[in-house]
C-alpha positions as CSV (number, residue, x, y, z in Angstrom):
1,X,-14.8,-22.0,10.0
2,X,-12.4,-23.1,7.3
3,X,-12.2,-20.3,5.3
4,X,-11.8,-17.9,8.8
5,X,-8.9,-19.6,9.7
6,X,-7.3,-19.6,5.5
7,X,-7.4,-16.2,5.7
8,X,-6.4,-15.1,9.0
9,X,-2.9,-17.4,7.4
10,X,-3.1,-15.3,4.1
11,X,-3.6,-11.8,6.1
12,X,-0.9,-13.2,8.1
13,X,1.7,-13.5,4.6
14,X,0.8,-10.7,3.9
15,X,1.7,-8.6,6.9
16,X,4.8,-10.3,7.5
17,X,6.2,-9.8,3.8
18,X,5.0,-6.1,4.4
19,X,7.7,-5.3,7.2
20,X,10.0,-8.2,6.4
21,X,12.2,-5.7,4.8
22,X,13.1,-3.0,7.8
23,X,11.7,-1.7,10.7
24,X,9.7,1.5,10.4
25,X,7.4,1.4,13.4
26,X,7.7,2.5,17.1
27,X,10.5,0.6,19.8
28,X,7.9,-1.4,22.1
29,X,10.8,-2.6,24.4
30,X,14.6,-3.0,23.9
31,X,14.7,-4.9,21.1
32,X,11.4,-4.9,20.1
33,X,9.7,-2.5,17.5
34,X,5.3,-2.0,16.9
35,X,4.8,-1.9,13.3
36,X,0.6,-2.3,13.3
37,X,-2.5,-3.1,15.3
38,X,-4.8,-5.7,14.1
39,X,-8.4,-6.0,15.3
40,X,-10.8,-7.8,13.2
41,X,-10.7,-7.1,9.7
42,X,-9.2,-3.6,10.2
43,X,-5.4,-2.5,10.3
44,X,-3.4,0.2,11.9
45,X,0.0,1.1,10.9
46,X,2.4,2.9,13.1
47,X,5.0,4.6,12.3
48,X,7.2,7.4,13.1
49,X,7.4,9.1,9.7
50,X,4.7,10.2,6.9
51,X,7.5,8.3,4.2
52,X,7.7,5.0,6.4
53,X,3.6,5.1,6.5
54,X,3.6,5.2,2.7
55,X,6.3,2.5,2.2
56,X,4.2,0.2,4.3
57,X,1.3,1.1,2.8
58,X,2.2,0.1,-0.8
59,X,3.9,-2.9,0.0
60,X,0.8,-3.3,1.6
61,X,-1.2,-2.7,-1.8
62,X,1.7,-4.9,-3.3
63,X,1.2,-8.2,-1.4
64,X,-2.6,-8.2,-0.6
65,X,-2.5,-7.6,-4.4
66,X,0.2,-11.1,-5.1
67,X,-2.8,-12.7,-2.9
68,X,-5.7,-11.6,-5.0
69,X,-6.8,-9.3,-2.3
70,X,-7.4,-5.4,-2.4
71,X,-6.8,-2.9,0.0
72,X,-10.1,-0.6,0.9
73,X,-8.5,2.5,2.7
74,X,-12.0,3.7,3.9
């Protein structure tokens, strides 16, 4: 039960510090923008653009990687 909870905090890091730079997802409301969907262990990103979906994506790679973690695109 622990070790569930450590690494929903560690996904958590590691999502923030992924689009803690700029926005590059969708405007949800006024002021508010959807960068990903979470279910699980599986991740969506959204994003308008093919180059903000590759940005995300290795700063993805980048801090799963700082965490000891790897990211399985299958």
């Amino acid at each position: 039960m622990l070790s569930n909870l450590l690494v929903n905090f560690v996904v958590d890091w590691i999502l923030s510090r992924t689009i803690e730079d700029k926005k590059r997802g969708i405007r949800w409301k006024l002021s508010t923008t959807l960068e990903d969907l979470n279910y699980a262990d599986d991740l969506a990103f959204i994003s308008h653009s093919n180059r903000d979906m590759q940005e995300k994506t290795n700063r993805l790679k980048l801090f799963a990687s700082q965490a000891g973690l790897r990211v399985n695109s299958t």
